[in-house]
N, C-alpha and C positions, 0 to 999 in steps of 0.2 A: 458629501459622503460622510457619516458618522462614523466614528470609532470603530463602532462593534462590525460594522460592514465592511470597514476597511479589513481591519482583521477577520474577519472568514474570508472573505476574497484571495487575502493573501497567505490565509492557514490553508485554504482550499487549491490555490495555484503552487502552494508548496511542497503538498505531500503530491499533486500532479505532477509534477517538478519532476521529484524523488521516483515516482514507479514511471517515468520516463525513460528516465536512466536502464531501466530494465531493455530498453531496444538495445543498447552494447551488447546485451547476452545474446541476441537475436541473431547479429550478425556476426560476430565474433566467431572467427577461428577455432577450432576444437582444442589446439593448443594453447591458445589463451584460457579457456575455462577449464585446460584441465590444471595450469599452474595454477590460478586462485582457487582451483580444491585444493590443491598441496600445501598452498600457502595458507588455508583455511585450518588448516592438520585435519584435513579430511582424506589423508592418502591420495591415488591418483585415482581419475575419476574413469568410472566404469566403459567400455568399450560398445558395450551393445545397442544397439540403433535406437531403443527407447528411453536411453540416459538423456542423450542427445534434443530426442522428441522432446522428452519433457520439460527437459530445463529452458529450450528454445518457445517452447508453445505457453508455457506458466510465465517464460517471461514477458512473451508477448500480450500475455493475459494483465498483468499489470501495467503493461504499457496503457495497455486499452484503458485501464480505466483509470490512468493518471490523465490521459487524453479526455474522457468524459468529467472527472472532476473540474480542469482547466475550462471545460465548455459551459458546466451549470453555474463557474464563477461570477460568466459574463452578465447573469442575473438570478442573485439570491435570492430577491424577492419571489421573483415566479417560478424558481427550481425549488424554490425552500422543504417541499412533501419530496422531493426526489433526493435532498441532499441529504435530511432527514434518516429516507431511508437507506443512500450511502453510507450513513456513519453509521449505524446501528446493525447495518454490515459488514464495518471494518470492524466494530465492536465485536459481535460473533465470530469471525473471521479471526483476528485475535485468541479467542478464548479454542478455538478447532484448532490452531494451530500450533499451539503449547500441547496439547494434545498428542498432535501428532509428531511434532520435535522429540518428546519424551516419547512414546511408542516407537519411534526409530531410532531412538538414540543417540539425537544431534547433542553437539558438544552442549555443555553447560551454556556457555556465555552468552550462544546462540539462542538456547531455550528462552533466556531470561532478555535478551533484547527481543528478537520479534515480535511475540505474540504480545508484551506486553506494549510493546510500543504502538501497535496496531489498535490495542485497546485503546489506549490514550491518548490518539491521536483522531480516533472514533469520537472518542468522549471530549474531546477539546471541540471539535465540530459541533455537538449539539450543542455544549454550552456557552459554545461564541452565539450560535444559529439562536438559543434562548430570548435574549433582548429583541431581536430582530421579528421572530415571530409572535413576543406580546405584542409590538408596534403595528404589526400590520394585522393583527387581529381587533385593534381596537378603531 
């Protein structure tokens, strides 16, 4: 296994890793997620049945696809067009969701980690993915 495959493999099983972690919100206790709002200084979190919905269903939405990333690890070669266009969706993805952090008013700190993190970890993707797909194009 070369360098550059070792590394997507394992930039690719890490941020799966990461939006795995997201099934805790999944099952978690409503009391638990409302002290990490308060601990987040986000006040205490909203009572009505679509707080709940959403933070449980967005999480599970990441789950999923820290779950799909882990799966196209298992071969970059032949996921390489699907992985492609997972980064270039965490890319956008990224760039909406600074968007929407500032349209609702999420703290600062918050603004300036996710979205950009998401970029740049979009964008580490395709330029690990780069060497990989000269090679198998020539």
């Amino acid at each position: 296994m070369t360098n550059n495959r070792r590394f997507l493999v394992g930039l690719l099983r890490a941020i799966g890793l990461l939006d795995l972690l997201a099934l805790l919100a999944v099952i978690a206790p409503r009391g638990w997620i409302d002290e990490c709002h308060q601990s987040l200084g986000m006040g205490r979190l909203p009572v009505e049945p679509i707080t709940g919905y959403l933070a449980r269903s967005t999480s599970f939405w990441y789950a999923s696809y820290g779950m799909l990333l882990w799966f196209v690890s298992s071969d970059v070669e032949k996921n390489s067009q699907l992985i492609a266009c997972l980064a270039w969706i965490m890319v956008v993805q990224g760039f909406v969701v600074v968007g929407i952090d500032i349209a609702e008013g999420m703290p600062g700190w918050w603004t300036a980690l996710e979205g950009p993190c998401c970029i740049g970890l979009g964008a580490s993707v395709l330029i690990a993915q780069g060497p990989l797909k000269s090679t198998n194009d020539s």
